[in-house]
C-alpha positions as CSV (number, residue, x, y, z in Angstrom):
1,X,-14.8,-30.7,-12.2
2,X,-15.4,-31.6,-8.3
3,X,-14.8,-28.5,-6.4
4,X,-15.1,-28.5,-2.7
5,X,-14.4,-24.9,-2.2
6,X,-17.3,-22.4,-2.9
7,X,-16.9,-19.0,-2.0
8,X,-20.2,-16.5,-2.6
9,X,-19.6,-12.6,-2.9
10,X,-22.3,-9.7,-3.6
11,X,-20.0,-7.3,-5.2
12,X,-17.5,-7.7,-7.9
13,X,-15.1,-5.2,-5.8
14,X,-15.8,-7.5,-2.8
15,X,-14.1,-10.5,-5.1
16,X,-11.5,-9.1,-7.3
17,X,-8.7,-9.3,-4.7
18,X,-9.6,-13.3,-4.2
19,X,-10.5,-13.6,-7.7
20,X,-6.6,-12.3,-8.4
21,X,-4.9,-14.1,-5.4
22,X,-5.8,-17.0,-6.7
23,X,-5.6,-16.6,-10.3
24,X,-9.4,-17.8,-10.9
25,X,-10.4,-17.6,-15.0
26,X,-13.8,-16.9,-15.8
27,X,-16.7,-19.5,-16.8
28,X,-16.6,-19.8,-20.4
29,X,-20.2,-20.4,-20.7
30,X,-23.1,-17.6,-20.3
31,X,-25.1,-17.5,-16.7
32,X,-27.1,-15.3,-14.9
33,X,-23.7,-15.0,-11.7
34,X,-20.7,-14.4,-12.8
35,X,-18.4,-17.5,-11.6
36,X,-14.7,-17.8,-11.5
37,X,-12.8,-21.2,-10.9
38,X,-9.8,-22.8,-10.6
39,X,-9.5,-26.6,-10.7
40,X,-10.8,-27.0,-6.8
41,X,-12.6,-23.6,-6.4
42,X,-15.8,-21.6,-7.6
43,X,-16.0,-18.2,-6.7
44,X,-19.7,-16.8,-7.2
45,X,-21.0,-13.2,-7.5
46,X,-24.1,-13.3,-6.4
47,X,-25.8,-9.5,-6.4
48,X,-26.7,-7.9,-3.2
49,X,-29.7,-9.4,-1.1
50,X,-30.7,-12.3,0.7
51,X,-32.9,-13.3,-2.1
52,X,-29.9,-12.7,-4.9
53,X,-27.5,-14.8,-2.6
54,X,-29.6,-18.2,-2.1
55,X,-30.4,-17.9,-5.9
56,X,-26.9,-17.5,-6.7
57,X,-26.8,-20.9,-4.7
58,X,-29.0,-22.9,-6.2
59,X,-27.4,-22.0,-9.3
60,X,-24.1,-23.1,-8.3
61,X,-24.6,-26.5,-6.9
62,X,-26.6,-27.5,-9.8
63,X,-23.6,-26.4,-12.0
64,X,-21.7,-28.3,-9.8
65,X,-23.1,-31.3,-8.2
66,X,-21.2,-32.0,-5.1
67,X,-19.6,-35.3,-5.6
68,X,-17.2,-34.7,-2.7
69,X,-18.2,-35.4,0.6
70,X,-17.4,-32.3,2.1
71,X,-17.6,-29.0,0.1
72,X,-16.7,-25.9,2.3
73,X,-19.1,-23.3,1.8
74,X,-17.7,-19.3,2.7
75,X,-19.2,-16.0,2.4
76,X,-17.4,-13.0,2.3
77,X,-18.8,-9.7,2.0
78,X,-19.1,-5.8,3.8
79,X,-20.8,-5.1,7.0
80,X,-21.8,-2.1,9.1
81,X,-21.2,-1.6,12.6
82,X,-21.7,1.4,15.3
83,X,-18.1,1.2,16.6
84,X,-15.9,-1.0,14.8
85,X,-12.7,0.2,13.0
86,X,-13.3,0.3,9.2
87,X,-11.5,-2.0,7.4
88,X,-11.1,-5.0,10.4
89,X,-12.7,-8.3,9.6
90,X,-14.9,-11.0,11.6
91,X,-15.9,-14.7,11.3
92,X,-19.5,-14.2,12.2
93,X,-20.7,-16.5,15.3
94,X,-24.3,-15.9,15.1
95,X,-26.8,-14.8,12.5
96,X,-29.7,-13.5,12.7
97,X,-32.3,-12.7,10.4
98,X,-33.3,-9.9,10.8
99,X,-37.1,-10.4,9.3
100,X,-38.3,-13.4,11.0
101,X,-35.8,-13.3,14.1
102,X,-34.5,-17.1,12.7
103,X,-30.7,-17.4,14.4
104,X,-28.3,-19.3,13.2
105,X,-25.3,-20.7,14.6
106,X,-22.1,-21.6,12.8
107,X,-19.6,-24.4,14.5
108,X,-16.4,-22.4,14.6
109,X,-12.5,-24.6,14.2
110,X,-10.5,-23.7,17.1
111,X,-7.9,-21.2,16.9
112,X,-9.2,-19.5,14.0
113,X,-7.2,-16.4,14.7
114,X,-10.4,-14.1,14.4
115,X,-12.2,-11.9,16.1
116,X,-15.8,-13.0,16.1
117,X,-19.7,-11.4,16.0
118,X,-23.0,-11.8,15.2
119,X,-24.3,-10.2,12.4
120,X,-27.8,-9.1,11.6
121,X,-29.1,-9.8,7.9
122,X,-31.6,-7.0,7.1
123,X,-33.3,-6.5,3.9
124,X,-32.4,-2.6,3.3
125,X,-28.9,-1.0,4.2
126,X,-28.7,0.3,7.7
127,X,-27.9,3.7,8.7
128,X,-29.0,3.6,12.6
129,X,-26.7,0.6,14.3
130,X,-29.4,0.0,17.7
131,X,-27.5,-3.0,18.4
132,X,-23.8,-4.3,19.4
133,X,-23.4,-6.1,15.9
134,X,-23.0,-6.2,12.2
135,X,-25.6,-5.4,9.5
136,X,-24.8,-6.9,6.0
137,X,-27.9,-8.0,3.7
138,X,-26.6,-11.7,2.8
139,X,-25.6,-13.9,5.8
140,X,-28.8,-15.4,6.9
141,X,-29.8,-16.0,3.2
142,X,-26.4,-17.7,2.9
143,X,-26.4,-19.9,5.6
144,X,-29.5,-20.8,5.6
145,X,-29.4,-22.3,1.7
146,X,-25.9,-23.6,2.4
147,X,-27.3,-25.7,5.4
148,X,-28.9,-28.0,2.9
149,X,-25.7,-28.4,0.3
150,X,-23.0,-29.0,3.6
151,X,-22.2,-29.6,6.6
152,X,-22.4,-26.8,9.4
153,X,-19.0,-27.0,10.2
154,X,-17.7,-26.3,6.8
155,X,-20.4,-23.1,6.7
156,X,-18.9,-19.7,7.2
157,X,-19.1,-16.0,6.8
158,X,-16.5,-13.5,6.6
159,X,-17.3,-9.8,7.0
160,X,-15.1,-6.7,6.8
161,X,-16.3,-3.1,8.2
162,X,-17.1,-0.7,5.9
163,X,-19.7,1.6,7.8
164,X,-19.9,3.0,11.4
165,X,-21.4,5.7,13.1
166,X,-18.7,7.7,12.0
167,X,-18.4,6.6,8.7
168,X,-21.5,6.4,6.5
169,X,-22.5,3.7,3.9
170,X,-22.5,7.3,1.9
171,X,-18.5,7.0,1.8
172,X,-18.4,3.4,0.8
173,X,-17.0,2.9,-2.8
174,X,-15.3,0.0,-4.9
175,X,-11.8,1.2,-4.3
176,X,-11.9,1.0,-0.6
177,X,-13.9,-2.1,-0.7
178,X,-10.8,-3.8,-2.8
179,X,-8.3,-2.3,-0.4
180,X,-10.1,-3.5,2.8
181,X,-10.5,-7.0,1.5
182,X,-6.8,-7.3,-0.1
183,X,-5.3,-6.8,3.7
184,X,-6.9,-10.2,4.5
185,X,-6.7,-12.5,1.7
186,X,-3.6,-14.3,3.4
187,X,-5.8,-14.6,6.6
188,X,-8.3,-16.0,4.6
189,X,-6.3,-18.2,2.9
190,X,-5.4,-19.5,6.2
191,X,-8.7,-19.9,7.5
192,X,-9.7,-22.0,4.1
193,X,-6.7,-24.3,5.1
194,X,-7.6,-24.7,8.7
195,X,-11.6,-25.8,8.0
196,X,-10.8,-28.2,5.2
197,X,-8.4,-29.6,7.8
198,X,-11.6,-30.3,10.0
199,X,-13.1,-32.5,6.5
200,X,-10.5,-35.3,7.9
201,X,-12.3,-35.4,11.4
202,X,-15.9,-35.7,9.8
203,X,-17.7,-39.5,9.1
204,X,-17.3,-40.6,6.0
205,X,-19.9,-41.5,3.3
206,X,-20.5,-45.5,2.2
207,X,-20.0,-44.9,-1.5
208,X,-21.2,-48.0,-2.1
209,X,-25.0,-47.9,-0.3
210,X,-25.2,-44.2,-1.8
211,X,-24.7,-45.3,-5.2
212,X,-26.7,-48.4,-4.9
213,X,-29.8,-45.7,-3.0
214,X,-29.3,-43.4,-5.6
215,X,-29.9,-46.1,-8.6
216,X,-32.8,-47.1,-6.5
217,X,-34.7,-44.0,-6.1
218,X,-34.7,-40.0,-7.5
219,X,-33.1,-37.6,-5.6
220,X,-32.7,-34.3,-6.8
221,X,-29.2,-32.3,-5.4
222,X,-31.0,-31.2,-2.0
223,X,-32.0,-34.5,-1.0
224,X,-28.8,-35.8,-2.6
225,X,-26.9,-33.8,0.3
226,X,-29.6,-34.5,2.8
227,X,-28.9,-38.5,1.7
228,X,-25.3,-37.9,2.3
229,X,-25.5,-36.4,5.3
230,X,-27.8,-38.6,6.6
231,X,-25.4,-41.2,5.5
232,X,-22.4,-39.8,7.7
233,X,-24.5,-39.5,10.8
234,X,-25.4,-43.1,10.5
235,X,-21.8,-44.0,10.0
236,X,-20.6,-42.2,13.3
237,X,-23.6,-43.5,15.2
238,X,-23.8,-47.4,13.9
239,X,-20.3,-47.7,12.7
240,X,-20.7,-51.7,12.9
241,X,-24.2,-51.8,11.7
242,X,-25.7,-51.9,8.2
243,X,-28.4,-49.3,7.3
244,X,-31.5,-52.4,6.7
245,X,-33.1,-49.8,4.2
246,X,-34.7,-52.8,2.0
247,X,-36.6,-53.5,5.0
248,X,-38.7,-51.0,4.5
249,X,-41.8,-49.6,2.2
250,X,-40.5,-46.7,0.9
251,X,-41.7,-45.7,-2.7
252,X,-39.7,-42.7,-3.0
253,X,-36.8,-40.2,-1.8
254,X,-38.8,-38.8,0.5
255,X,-39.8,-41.2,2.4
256,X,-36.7,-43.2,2.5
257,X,-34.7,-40.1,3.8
258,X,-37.5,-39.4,6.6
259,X,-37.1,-42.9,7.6
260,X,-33.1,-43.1,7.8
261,X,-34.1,-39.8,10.1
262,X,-36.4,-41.4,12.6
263,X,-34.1,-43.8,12.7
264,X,-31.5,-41.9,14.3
265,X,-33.5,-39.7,15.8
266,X,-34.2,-42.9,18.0
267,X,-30.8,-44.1,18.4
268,X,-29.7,-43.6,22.1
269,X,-25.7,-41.6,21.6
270,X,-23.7,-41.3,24.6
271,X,-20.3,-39.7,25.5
């Protein structure tokens, strides 16, 4: 199985509406997440947390090693929010974590037909909303983790009100949590379609020289997508040019991927 649609969820009530919509079967096998697939998607629920989420991630790409070239990567999950209507959903256009202050900033497609907003990643649910965004407890764990598995474009969170200042988290429960995500699955479903139709704009790997560096060194599945990455931004920046790696001293991974990256960290681009 080569998926290159992964979709992480804290709750089961967050991903039963997907989980039907798309008729997803449950792994056979035992694991610590429960994960649903179909032949080109993994669904993953994670548990609630920051922490939970990224080891839900780990987990999941070394099930599944990505042998595509470009796996879109989406969370979906509740959020609070001091004014917003219960029920309406966001693509989040910042991140922020919300115990070190690290921001992140996903590349959104163009017409995505959402309304977008930051969202703050805290470690505890939040009952006093001091600022103009949302508060979930998963996004900047997400995103950060996914950075190293994918490319940023093909990165994205989803989050759907379920607490304001005139709601509490108090009246949250799995019922309205499946009812407030089953008004957007088609919407989703659209917005899956329209950032896999960005994998067709983004440089392709040389099979060939990552086969041939993979035989010649160890790379475990991070530095596997760093390689690959690497890889593409080479191709788009020396597409007549061959990458001269045997030119070099490197005795390992490591130093073969921080060399590919000084490399084009030196390589004048212009527009």
């Amino acid at each position: 199985m080569s998926p290159s649609v992964f979709v992480f969820i804290a709750l089961s009530s967050e991903a039963k509406p997907l989980i039907q919509r798309w008729g997803l079967k449950q792994h056979a096998e035992t694991h610590p997440f429960l994960i649903y697939t179909d032949s080109d998607r993994v669904l993953v629920i994670t548990g609630i947390g920051s922490i939970a989420m990224a080891g839900a991630i780990g987990y999941a790409m070394a099930i599944y090693p990505l042998r595509s070239q470009h796996c879109l990567m989406l969370n979906l999950g509740i959020a609070g929010h001091r004014d917003n209507a219960l029920g309406s959903i966001y693509l989040v256009d910042k991140i922020i974590n919300g115990e070190n202050n690290k921001k992140f900033y996903p590349q959104l497609p163009k017409r995505i037909g959402f309304k977008t907003c930051a969202v703050k990643t805290m470690q505890k649910p939040q009952n006093n909303y001091a600022e103009d965004c949302l508060y979930d407890m998963e996004a900047a764990g997400f995103y950060e983790l996914c950075s190293k598995f994918s490319s940023s474009e093909l990165i994205h969170s989803l989050k759907i009100v379920s607490d304001n200042s005139e709601s509490s988290i108090d009246n949250i429960n799995a019922s309205k949590v499946e009812g407030w995500i089953s008004l957007h699955v088609q919407a989703i479903d659209e917005l899956i379609s329209l950032i896999r139709q960005r994998t067709q704009q983004l440089p392709t790997v040389n099979q060939s020289l990552f086969h041939l560096l993979s035989t010649q060194f160890h790379f475990t599945v991070s530095s596997a997508v760093r390689l690959k990455n690497l890889l593409q931004r080479w191709q788009l920046l020396h597409p007549d040019a061959e990458l001269e790696w045997q030119k070099i001293p490197a005795r390992n991974a490591k130093e073969l991927l921080n060399w590919i990256e000084k490399e084009l960290d030196e390589t004048d681009f212009y527009l």
